[in-house]
N, C-alpha and C positions, 0 to 999 in steps of 0.2 A: 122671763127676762133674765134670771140670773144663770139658769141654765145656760140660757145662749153667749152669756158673758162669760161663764167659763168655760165652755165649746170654742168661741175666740179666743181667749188668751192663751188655748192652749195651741190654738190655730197658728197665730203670730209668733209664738217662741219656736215651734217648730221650723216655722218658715225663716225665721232668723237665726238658727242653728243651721238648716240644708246652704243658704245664701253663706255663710262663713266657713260650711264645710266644700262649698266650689270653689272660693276665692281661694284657700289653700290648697288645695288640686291641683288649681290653672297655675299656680306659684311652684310647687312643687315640680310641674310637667316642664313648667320656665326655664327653674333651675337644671332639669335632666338635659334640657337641648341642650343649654348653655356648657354643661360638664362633658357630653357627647361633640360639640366642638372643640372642646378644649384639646379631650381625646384624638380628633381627627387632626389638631393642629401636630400633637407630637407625634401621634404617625409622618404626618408629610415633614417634619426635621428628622424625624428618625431617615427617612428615605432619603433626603436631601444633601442633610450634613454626618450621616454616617452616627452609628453608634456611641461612638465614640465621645459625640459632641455632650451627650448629656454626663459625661464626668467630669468634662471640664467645666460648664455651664450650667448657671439657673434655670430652669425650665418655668418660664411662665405662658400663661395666659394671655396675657395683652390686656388693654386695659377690662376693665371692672364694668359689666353691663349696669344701666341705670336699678338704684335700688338691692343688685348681688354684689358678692363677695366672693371671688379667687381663692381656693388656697391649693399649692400642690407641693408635695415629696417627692422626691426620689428616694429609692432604697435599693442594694442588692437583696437577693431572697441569701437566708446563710443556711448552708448544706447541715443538717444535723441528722449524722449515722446515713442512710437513704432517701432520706425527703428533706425539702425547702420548707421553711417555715410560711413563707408568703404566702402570696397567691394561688404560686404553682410549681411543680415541678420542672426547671431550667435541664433540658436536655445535657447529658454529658459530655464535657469539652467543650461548650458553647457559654460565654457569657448572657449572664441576662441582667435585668433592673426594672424592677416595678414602678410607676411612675403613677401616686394616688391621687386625682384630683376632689376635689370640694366644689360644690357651688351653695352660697348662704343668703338668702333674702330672711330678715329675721329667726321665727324658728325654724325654718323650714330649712333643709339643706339636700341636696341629690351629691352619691360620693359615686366614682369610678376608680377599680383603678386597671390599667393595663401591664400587661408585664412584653416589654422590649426586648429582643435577641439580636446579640450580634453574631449573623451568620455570613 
């Protein structure tokens, strides 16, 4: 009887450890769609309203899915000696600007970020 009682207990904590390690999964995956939209939004302004617009402009997300949290930057990358600091290497004579998105449900958070050229 005791044996089996602690063959269960260890049974149960297992099973309530995998059950909280899915729920943060499906939250975390949540979050990626949601920051991979976000993504796809400032590609189609970047194509829309030209390069240009995110200097003058906030760049957001729209509103706030149930439960997440928006957050995004814009940044130039800054040329130091032959390489950018950022993300990546901005081709010569071409503007660029990285634009990092966040998505936060709790702990959880999924980050992108894209780097934008104006060609």
């Amino acid at each position: 009887m005791i044996i089996i009682s602690i063959v269960s207990a260890g049974l149960v904590m297992t099973l309530s450890n995998t059950s909280q390690s899915l729920a943060t999964n499906e939250t975390l995956q949540q979050a990626t769609q949601y920051a991979q939209a976000c993504a796809e939004r400032a590609t189609a302004i970047r194509k829309d309203q030209g390069f240009d617009w995110f200097a003058n402009n906030n760049f957001t997300c729209g509103n706030n899915p149930s439960g997440f949290t928006y957050s995004t930057a814009a940044s130039n990358p800054k040329l130091v000696g032959n390489i950018y600091t950022n993300q990546g290497a901005c081709p010569n004579g071409i503007n660029c600007r990285d634009i990092n998105i966040t998505v936060t449900n709790g702990s959880v958070s999924s980050s992108i970020t894209i780097m934008l050229a104006d060609y």
